[in-house]
N, C-alpha and C positions, 0 to 999 in steps of 0.2 A: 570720193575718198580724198583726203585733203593729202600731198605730198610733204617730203620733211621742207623742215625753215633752212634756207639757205645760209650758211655758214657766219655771212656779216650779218644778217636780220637775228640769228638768234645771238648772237654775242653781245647785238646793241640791245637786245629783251634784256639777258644776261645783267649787263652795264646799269641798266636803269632801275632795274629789280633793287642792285646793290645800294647804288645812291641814293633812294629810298628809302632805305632798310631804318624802321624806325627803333633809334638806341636812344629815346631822349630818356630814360631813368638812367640813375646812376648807380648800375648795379655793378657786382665786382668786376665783371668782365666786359666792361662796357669800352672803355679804352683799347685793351686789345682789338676787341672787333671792332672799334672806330676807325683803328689800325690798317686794319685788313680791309676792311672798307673801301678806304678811299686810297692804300695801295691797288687795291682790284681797280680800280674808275678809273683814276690815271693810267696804269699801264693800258687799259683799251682804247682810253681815250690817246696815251702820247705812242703807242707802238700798235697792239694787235690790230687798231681797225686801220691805221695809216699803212701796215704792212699789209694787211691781205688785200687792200684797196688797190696798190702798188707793188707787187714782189719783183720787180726790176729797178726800183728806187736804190739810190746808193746803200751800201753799207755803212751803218752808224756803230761806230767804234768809241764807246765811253771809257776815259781813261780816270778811274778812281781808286782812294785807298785813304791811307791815314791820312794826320796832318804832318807835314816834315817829309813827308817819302818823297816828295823830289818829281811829284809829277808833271809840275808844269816845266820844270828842267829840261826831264826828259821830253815834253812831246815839241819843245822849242828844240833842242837838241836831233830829235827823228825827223823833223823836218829841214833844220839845217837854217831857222831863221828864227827871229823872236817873235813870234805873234801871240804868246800869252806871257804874262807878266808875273816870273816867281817874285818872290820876298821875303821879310824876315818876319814880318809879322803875323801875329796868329787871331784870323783863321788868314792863309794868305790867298788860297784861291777863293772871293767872295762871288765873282758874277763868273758864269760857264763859259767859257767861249769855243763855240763851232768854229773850228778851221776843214773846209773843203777847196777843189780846184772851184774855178772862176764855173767853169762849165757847168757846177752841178751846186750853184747857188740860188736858181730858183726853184728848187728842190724842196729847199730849207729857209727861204722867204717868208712864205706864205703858212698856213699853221696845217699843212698836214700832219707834220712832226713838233709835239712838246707845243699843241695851239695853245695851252694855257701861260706862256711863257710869251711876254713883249720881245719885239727883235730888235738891236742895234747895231751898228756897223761898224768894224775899224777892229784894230789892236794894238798890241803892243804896251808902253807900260800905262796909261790910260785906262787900261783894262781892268787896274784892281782896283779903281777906285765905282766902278759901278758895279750895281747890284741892283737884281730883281728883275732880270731880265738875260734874255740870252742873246752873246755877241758873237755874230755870225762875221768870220774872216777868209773871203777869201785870199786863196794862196796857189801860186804854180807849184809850188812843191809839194802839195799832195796830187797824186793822179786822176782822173774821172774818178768816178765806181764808188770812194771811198769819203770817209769825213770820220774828225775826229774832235770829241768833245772834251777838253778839259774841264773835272768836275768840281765841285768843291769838295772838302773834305769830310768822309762820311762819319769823321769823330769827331768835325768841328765843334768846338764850345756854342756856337750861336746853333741855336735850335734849326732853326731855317733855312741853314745850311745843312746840316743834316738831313733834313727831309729833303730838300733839290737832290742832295747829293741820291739816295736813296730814288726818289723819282727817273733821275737820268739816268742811272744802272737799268733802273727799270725798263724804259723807254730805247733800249741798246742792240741789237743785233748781236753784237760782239761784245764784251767785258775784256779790259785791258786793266788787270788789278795791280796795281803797285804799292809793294811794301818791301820794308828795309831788312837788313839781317839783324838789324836788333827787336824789330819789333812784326816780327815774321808768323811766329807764335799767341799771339794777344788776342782775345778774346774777340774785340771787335771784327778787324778783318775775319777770323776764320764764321764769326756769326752770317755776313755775308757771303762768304763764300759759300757757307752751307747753303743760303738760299739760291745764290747759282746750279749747287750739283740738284736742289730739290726741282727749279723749273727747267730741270733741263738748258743752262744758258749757254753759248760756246762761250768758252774761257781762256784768255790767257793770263798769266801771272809774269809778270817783271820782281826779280829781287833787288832791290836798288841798295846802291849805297855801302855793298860787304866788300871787308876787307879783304885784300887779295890772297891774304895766307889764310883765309877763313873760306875761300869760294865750295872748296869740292866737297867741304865736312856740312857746311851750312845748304849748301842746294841737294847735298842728298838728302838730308833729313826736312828741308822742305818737301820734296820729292815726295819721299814716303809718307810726310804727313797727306799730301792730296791725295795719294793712291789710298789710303787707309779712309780719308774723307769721298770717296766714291769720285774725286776729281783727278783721278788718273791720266784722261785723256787732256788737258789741260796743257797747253804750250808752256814750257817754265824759260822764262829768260833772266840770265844772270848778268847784273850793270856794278864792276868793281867801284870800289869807294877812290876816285880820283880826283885832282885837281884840275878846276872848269878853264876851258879856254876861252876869255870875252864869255864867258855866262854857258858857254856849252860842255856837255862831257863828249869823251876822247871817240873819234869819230870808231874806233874797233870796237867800242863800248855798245855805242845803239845801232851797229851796219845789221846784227842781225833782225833785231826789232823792227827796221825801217824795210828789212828785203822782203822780212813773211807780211806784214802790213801793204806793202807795194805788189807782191805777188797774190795777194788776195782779191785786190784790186783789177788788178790784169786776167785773171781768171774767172770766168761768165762762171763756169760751174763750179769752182771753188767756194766762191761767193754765196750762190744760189745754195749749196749745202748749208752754209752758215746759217745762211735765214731759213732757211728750213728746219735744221735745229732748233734753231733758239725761239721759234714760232712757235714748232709743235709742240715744247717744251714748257711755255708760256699757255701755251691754251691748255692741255692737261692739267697744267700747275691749278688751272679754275676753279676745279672738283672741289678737291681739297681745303683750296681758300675759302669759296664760296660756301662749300659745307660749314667751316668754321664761324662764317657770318651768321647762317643762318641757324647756330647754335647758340649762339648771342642774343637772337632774335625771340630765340626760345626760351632763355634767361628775362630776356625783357617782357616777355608775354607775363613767362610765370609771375614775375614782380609785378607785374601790374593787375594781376587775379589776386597774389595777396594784398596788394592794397586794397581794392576796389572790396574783397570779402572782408577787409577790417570794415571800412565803412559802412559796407552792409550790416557788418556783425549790430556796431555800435548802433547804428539810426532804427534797424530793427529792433535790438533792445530798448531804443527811447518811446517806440509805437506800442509795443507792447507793455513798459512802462506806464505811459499814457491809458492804456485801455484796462491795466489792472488799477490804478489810481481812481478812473472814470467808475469804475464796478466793484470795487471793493468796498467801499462807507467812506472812505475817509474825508471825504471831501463834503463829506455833513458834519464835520468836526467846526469847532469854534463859530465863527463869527457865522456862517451857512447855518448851522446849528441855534442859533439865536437867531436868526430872523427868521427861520420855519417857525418856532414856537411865536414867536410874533404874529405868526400869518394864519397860522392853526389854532392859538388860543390854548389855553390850559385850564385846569380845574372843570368848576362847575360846565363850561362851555364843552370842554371836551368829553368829560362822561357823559351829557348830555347829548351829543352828536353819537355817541359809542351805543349808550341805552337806545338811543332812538332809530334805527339804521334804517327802519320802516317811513320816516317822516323826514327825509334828509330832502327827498323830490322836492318837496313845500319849501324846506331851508334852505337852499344849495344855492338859491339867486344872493342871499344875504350874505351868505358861508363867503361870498366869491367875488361878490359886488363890495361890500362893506369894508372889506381893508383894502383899495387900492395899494394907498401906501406901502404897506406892510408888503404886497405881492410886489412889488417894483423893489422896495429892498432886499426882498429876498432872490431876487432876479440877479439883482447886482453884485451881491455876496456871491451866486453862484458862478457868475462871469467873471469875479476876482479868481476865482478859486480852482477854475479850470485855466485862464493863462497863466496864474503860477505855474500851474503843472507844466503845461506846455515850454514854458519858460525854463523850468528846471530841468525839464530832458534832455531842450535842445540843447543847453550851455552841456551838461554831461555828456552826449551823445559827439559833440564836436570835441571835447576836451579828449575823452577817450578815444579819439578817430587819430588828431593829433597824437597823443602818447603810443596808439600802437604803430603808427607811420612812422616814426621815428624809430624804433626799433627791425623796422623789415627793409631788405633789400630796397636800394630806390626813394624809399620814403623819405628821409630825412632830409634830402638835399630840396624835396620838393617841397617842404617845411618849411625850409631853414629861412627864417627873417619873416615866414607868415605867420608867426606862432600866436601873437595878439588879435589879429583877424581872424583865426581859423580855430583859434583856442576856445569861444566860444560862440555862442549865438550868433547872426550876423546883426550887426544893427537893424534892419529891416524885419528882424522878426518878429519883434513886441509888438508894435502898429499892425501887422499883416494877423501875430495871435488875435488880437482884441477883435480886430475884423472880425474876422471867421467866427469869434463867438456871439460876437453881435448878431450874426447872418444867423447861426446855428439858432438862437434866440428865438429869431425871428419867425426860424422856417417852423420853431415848436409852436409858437401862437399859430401857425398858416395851418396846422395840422391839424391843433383845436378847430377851428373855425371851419376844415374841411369836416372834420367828422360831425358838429352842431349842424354842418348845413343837408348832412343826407338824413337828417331827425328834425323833421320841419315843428315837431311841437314841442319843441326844445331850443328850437333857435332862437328865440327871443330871449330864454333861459342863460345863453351861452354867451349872447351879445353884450350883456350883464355883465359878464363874468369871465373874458377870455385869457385876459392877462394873470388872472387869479391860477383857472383852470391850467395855461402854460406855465405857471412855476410850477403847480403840482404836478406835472408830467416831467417836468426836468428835475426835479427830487425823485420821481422814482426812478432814472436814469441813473442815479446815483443811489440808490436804495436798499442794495445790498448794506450787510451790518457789519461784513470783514471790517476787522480792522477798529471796531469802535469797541468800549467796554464800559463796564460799569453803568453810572447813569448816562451817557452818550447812547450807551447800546438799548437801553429800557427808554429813554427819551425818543430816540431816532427813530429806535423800532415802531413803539406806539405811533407815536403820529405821522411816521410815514404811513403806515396802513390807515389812520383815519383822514389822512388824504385820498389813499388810494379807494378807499370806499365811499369820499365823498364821489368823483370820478366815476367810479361804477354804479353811482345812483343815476349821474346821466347818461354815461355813456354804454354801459352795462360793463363786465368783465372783459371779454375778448376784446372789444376797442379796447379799452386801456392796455391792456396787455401787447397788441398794436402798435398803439399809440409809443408808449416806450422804447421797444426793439426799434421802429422806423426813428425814433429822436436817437438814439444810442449810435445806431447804423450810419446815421448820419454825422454824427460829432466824432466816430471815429475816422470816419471817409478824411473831414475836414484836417484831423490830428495827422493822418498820413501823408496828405497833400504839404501840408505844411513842414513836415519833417523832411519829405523828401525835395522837398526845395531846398533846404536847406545843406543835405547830403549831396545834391547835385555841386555844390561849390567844389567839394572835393572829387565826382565826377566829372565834373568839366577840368579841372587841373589835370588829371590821370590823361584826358581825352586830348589834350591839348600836346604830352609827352610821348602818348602812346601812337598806335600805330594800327593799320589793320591787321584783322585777327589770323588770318590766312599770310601772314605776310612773309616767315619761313616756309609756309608748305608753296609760294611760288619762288622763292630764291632756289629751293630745292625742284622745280620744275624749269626752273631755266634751263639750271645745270642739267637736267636729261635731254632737254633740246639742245642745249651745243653740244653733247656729247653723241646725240642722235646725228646731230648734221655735221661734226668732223669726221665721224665714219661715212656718210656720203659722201665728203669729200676727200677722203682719203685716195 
């Protein structure tokens, strides 16, 4: 009996399940769970697998919030030196920088933490001018145990800072949020914070920046908005709005900030609750995320059943198209139509073959032999007349595939700039139709010639006449009269049957009867093969976005394995 996955084996299943997770249609919800996505990845990637790997590794304390809150003030300020670089310009914190003691720098070196992130060295004002990368300082003035990361701004205007900012919250042990008393209330901070009370994060909050006859009115209604946001338990620190000494605020300002930050430090088991919270907090949070992914995923499936059933719809009505076309008459219309009477003869020659039916045996070399001509024109007329067809499906069958793709979920985007290529036929289908009818042709003469040869005192009869005999079999492939009227329908009718009875004078009734269904059976085989090459175009585009089809029901079995094995490991 196989025992549970061990807690790191099933988070990196978990992990890899999500980054997988095929969202390439552009359905509505595809964004968000691109969202969630590749928030799920990183945070395993920059925190849960680095922390269960390690849970005596420092405390990583990310200090984020608006832009203007003053954070890099404050953590130059709480340490009591410049090692980040505030400024006036917006966004001002662009590249993070880690400040830890000297001791606990190869730590944060090497990529156990935030691997996806380059590391550079040094601070100070140097500091804003790079980006994309994390600048690791150390400093005596932080203790062992601890490090703290200046983030960027998680409302900054550059996109890219937003996301870092977002990743490194993520990637945190501890959240050190700082916002001002003006902008305390705003939509953005309190967005994130909810996502702190939802994963369980430990939190503290800094009110920076409030005036001093504002402090008691303004932090109690901070207060109570966390309590009422399920962030009760949340350290609130209050930093008045003062004037900076040499770049710092007033040392009574951040003494309490820097002692619970120092005393968290100092403390094995203080610490070690931290990460315990904010881990177990983050693994639970999973369920839910990962659920949401794999709803997404569910969205992308279904979008990709309705497109794949438009295609279907459309190509199967060009098959069937095709095979009502092939069996209806019509295709004895015009020019088909004139070169049978060609081939068959009219008047006295016809009543005469009609009156006669008993002495057709004796005629039939003549009937069959004598108009080469005529039997090869009318060959060709009928080879015209079945790749229009074909021709006209395909161009319909992709036009319509195109128009309802554009209409469903998904579709349009996989459209959009194909619409000339996709809109009809592919080039390659005229040359490939003509083929196939040529072959088709060909395999009706093979069929003649099989059925002359198992009637040896007729095969010389046949040898005669095989070219003749195989238009007359591919006319009554087409021999139905749907579809014709007037003199087409009295024309068609007649001498299709005084072909068919020429036919039955050699071959008797049931071959030709045969003989037709296996020509018929066959030229629809050919009409299918050929359409569905053509629907595979759109096929392979779906197959190239899509995804495997089980690909939620395992996001949603990860999730029961990490959930299996952090109750083991509880």
């Amino acid at each position: 009996m196989t025992g549970p996955v061990p807690l790191t084996d099933a988070l990196q299943e978990l992990r890899d399940a999500v980054a997988h997770a095929p969202l390439g249609l552009a359905t509505p919800g595809r964004e968000a769970t691109a969202r969630t996505a590749r928030a799920v990845v990183d945070q395993v990637d920059d925190y849960l697998l680095p922390r269960l790997r390690d849970l005596d590794a420092p405390l990583l304390a990310v200090v984020g919030g608006s832009t203007g809150a003053g954070k890099s003030t404050l953590v130059n300020s709480v340490l009591g030196a410049r090692v980040t670089a505030p400024g006036v310009l917006r966004p001002t914190t662009r590249a993070p920088v880690l400040v830890c003691s000297p001791v606990d720098l190869a730590a944060f070196s090497g990529d156990r933490v935030l691997p996806g992130l380059p590391r550079t060295t040094g601070g100070g004002e140097s500091a804003r001018d790079v980006t994309g990368g994390l600048r690791l300082v150390p400093s005596e003035a932080l203790p062992p145990g601890l490090a703290l990361i200046d983030a960027p701004d998680v409302d900054s205007v550059v996109e890219a800072n937003r996301d870092l900012a977002g990743q490194l919250l993520s990637a945190a042990d501890l959240w050190v949020f700082v916002t001002t008393a003006a902008r305390y209330a705003d939509a953005v901070p309190w967005d994130l914070l909810r996502t702190a009370q939802e994963r369980g994060t430990a939190l503290a909050v800094v009110l920076d920046r409030t005036p001093p006859e504002a402090v008691t009115e303004v932090a109690a209604d901070l207060a109570s908005m966390l309590q009422r946001g399920g962030l009760g338990g949340a350290r609130l620190f209050v930093v008045e709005e003062r004037p900076l000494a040499d770049g710092f605020l007033p040392e009574d300002q951040v003494a309490p900030l820097r002692d619970w930050l120092r005393g968290l430090a100092a403390d094995q088991e203080q610490r070690a609750a931290v990460v315990r919270q904010t881990l177990a907090g983050a693994l639970e949070s999973l369920d839910g995320r990962v659920a949401a992914v794999a709803d997404g995923v569910d969205e992308q499936a279904a979008a990709a059943h309705g497109l794949a059933d438009a295609a279907d719809a459309a190509y199967g009505g060009a098959r069937a198209a095709v095979a009502e076309g092939v069996g209806n008459g019509s295709l004895l219309r015009g020019e088909v139509l004139a070169r049978w009477q060609d081939f068959v003869g009219t008047g006295e020659w016809m009543r005469s073959l009609q009156s006669q039916v008993g002495r057709l045996r004796d005629r039939i070399g003549a009937a069959l032999t004598g108009r080469p001509s005529t039997a090869d024109s009318l060959s060709g007329a009928l080879e015209s007349g079945v790749e229009t067809l074909l021709r006209s499906e395909a161009d319909r069958a992709a036009e319509r595939t195109v128009t309802a793709w554009r209409s469903l979920p998904g579709g349009g985007a996989l459209v959009a700039g194909r619409e000339e290529d996709l809109g009809a036929a592919s080039p390659d289908f005229a040359p490939a139709a003509a083929e196939e009818v040529r072959d088709w042709q060909g395999y009706v003469l093979d069929l003649v010639r099989e059925e002359g040869a198992s009637r040896r005192s007729r095969a010389r009869l046949l040898s005669w006449g095989v070219n003749g005999a195989g238009a007359v079999v591919m006319v009554a492939v087409f021999a139905s009269t749907a579809g014709l009227s007037g003199a087409e329908l009295a024309i068609a009718g007649g001498t299709t049957a005084v072909g068919q009875r020429v036919l039955e004078a050699v071959f008797g009734d049931a071959a030709v009867r045969a003989l037709a269904a296996r020509a018929r059976a066959d030229l629809d085989a050919r009409a299918t093969r050929l359409l569905g090459a053509e629907q595979d175009r759109f096929d392979e585009l779906l197959g190239v976005v899509g995804g495997a089809p089980d690909a939620a029901a395992r996001l949603r079995a990860a999730v029961a394995t990490l959930a299996a094995a952090r109750g083991v490991a509880a």
